[in-house]
C-alpha positions in Angstrom: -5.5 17.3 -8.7 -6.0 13.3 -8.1 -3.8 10.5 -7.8 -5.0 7.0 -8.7 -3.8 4.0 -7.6 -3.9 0.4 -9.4 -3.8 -2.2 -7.1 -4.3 -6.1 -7.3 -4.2 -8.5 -3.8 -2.5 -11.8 -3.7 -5.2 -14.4 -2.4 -2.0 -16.7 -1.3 -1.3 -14.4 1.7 -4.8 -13.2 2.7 -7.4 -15.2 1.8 -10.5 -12.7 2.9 -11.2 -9.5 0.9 -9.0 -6.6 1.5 -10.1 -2.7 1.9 -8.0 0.6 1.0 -8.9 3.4 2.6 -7.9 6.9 1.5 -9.1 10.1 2.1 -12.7 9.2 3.1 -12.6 6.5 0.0 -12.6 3.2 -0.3 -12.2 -0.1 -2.7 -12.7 -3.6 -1.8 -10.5 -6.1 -3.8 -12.3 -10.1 -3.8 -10.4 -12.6 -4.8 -8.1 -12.0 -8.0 -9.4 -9.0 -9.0 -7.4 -5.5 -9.5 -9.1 -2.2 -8.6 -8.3 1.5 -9.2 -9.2 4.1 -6.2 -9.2 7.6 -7.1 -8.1 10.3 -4.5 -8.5 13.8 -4.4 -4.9 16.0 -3.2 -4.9 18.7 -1.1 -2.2 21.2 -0.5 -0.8 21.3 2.9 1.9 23.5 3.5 3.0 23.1 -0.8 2.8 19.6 -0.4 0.7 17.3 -1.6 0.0 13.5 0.0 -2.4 10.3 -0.2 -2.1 8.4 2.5 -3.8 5.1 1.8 -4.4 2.2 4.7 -4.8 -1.5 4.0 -7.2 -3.6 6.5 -6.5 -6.6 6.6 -3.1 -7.0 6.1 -0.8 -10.3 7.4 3.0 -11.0 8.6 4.7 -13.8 6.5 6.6 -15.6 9.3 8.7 -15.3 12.1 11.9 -15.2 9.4 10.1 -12.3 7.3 8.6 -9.5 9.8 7.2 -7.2 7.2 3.6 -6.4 7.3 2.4 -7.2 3.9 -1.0 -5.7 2.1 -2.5 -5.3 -1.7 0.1 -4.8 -4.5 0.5 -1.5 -5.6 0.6 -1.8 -9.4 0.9 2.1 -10.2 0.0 5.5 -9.3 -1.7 7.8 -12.1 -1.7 11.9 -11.1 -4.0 14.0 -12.8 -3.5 17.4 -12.7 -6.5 19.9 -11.7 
């Protein structure tokens, strides 16, 4: 099957362009925009996983350590 992800960026945080990687695929979100990426799932062992990377991501502050990327809106599966 495929999961597909909806994502959208927040230009407040990061003001360049922001890749997702997954699985060999890739979407660039620009500015306000949302964007879907569609990833193939392969069976490992009866399990199935997308692991998605975001470059570039940012750190709020020395008060909030989390390392922040795109917004992950929702995850769609479709079954094979």
């Amino acid at each position: 099957g495929t999961v597909t992800a909806q994502m959208s960026r927040d230009p407040n945080l990061i003001s360049r362009p922001q890749t997702v990687r997954a699985d060999g695929r890739s979407v660039t979100l620009n500015s306000n925009n949302d964007a879907t990426l569609t990833v193939p799932l392969h069976p490992r062992n009866g399990v199935c996983r997308a692991v998605f990377t975001v470059t570039p991501t940012a750190v709020p502050g020395a008060a909030d350590p989390r390392v922040l990327g795109v917004h992950f809106l929702e995850f769609r599966y479709a079954a094979p």
